[in-house]
N, C-alpha and C positions, 0 to 999 in steps of 0.2 A: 611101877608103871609110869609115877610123873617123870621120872628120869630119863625113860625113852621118849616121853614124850616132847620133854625139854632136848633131847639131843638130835631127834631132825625136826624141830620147829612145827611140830605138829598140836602146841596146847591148844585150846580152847579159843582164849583170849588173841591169839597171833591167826589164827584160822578166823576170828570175825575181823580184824585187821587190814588181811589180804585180799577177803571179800569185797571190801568195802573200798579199799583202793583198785579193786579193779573196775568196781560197779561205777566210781568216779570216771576213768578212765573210758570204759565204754559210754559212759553221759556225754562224756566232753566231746570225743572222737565221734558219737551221734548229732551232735549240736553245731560241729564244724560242719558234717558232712551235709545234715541239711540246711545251714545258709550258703555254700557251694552253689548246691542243686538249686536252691533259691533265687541268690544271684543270676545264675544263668539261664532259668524259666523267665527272671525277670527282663535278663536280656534282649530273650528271645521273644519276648513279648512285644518288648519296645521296637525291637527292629521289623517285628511283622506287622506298624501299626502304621505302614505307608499307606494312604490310602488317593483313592483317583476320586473328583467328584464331577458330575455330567454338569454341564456348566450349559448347553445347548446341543440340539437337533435340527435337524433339517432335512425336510422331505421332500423332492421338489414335485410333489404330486398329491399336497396334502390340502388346497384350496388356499391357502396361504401362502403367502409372496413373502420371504425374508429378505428384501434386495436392501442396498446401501441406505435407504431412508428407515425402512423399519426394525429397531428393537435395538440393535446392537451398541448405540448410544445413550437409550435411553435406560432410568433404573427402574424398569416395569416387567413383571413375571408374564411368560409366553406360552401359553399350552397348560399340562395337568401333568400331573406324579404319575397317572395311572396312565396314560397315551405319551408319556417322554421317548420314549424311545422309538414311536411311531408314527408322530406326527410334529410338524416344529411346536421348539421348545426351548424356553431360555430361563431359569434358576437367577431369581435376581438375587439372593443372599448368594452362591457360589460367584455370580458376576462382580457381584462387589466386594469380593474378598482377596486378599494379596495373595500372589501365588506365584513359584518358579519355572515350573513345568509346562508343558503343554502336548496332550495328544489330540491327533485326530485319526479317528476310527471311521473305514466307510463299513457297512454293517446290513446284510440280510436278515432284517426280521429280527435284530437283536442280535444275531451273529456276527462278528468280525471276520471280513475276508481281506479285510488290508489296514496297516496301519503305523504312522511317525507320530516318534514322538522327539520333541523341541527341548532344549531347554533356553528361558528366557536371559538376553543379557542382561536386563535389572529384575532382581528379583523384589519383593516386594511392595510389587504393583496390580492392581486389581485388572480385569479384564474389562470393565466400566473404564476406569481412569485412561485406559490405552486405547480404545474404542471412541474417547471421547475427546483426545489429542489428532483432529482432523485436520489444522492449520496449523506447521503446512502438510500435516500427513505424510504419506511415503515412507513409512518407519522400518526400518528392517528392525526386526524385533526378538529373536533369536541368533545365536550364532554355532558355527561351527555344523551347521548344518543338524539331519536327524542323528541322534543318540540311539536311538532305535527303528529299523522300517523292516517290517516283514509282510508279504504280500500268502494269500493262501491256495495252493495249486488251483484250486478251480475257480482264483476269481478273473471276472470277466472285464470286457471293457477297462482296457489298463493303456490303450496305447491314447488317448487322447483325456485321461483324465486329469481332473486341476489340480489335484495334489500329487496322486500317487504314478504319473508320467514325464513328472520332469523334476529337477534337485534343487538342490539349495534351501537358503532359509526362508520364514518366515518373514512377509512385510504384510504391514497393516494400512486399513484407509489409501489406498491406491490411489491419490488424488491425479486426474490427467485431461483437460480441458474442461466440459459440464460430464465427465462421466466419473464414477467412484467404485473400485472393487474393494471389498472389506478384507478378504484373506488372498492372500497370492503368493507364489514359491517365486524368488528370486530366480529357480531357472527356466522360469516359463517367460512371454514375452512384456518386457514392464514400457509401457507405454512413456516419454517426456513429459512433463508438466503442462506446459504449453502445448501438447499435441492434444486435436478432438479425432483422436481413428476408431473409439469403440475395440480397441483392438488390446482392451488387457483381461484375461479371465479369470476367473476365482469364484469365489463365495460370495455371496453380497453382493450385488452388482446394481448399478443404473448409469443409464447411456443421455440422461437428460435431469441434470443434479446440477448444486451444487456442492460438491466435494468437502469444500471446508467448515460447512456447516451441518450438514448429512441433508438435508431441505433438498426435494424435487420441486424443480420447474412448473409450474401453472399454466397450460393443462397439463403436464405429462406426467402426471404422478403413478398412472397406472398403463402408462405407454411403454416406455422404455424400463422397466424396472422391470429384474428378472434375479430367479434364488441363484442356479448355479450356473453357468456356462464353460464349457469345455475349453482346453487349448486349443486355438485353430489361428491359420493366419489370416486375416477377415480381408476377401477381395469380394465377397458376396454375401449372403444369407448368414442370418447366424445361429449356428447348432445351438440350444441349450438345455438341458436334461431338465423332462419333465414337464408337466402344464403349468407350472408356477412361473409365469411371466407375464407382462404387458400386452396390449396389441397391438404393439409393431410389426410394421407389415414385411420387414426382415429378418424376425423371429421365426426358426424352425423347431419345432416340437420335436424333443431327441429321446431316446428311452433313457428311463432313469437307472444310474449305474448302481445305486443303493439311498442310506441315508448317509448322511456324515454327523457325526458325532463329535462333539468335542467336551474333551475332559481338561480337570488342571488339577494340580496338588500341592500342594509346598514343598515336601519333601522325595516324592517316590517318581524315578527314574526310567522306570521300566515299567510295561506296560504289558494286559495277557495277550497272546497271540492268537493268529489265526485260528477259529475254530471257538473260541470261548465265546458264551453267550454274556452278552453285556446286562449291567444293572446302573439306577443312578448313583450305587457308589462298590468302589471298586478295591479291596487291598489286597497287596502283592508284596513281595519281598525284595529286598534292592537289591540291585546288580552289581550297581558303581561303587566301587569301595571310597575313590575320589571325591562321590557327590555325598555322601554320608557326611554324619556330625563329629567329629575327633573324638566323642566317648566311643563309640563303632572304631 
């Protein structure tokens, strides 16, 4: 019998042999397969780890006046964790952090019904730092306009709003005789430097400032300051969303279109859309293969 056995390789000794060489072979082709699968969890990990963080709120109906004098300059925390996204709010660690991106979300109740989002032409600058660049101000601060804007069927109030009615990018600190808007879209209407018309609208507003220093006027600290004010061409009154304004006796009490949100991030590009309910922080997955890192 050893002789058949020796003639189709069937001994003992060659049978624990082949075992053993296979039992290697399944190791090794085990050992590849899971740093593969590894690798690429790990991948997918990294690239899902874009995140959005709420950097401020504004509500123009929350007893609080956010106009050009208050908050946006200074490094002092506005509101609570637990009321951010209901009432104004500003994250002085996010404000003071370098970031590329910029959305803003106008928001029912924490829902998104519209929203652009920026990307910064210098990246690695804080929202404090650029908030705090008021002389001479007027900063177009984004380019190439929104990266992302989607509006959600049922939102309302779109034809006179300060973001999401008119195009272009991002400028900051509005400086325009003693008046200062903080945010404003280049394709809405940007007042001269040397013009006093009250006639530029945005976020952050006062009509009796001085701009280059964020400093209201004495007495008019609670006169002419106002959170949002709509696009309009100012021959009369002036509309402004919500009770959060001064008592100027040309201020008209307008309803308010939502909150506005504003987020930043370092890295992530895209933003959730209509219908997603917001949080103070946010991760999403990228869009842009361009704005990614070269490992991506």
């Amino acid at each position: 019998s050893s002789g058949i056995n020796a003639e189709y390789g069937d001994s003992p000794p060659l049978r624990l042999f082949q075992r053993s060489t296979e039992m290697k072979m399944l190791l090794l082709l085990l050992i590849l397969v899971t740093t593969t699968v590894s690798r690429d969890v790990e991948k997918i990990e990294r690239v899902r780890t874009k995140t959005w963080y709420l950097a401020m709120n504004l509500n123009p109906a929350d007893g609080h006046v956010m106009d050009y004098t208050t908050g946006w300059a200074n490094d002092a925390f506005i509101g609570t964790y637990s009321e951010a996204l209901s009432k104004d709010y500003l994250n002085r660690l996010v404000w003071g952090h370098p970031v590329s991106y910029i959305a803003i979300a106008r928001h029912q109740a924490g829902e998104v019904d519209a929203v652009k989002v920026f990307r910064f032409k210098e990246s690695a600058r804080s929202l404090l730092s650029r908030f705090q660049a008021m002389n001479p101000g007027r900063e177009v601060v984004t380019e190439g306009g929104p990266i992302q804007e989607n509006i959600g069927k049922t939102a309302q109030n779109l034809g006179d709003d300060p973001v999401f009615s008119v195009g272009g990018d991002l400028a900051f600190n509005w400086a325009y005789g003693n008046n200062g808007a903080r945010i404003v879209l280049t394709g809405g209407r940007l007042s001269e430097a040397n013009v006093d018309d009250d006639n530029t609208h945005g976020l952050g507003n006062h009509f009796a400032c001085n701009p280059l220093t964020g400093i209201a006027y004495t007495p008019y600290e609670t006169v002419w300051n106002h959170e949002i004010s709509n696009i309009q061409d100012r021959t009369g009154p002036i509309l402004v969303q919500g009770t959060d304004h001064g008592s100027g006796a040309t201020y008209i009490t307008g309803p308010v279109y939502g909150n506005y949100a504003i987020y930043v991030s370092e890295d992530a590009s895209s933003f959730p859309e209509p219908g997603h309910k917001l949080d103070i922080e946010i991760e999403v997955l990228p869009k842009y293969k361009f704005f990614l890192d070269s490992e991506y």
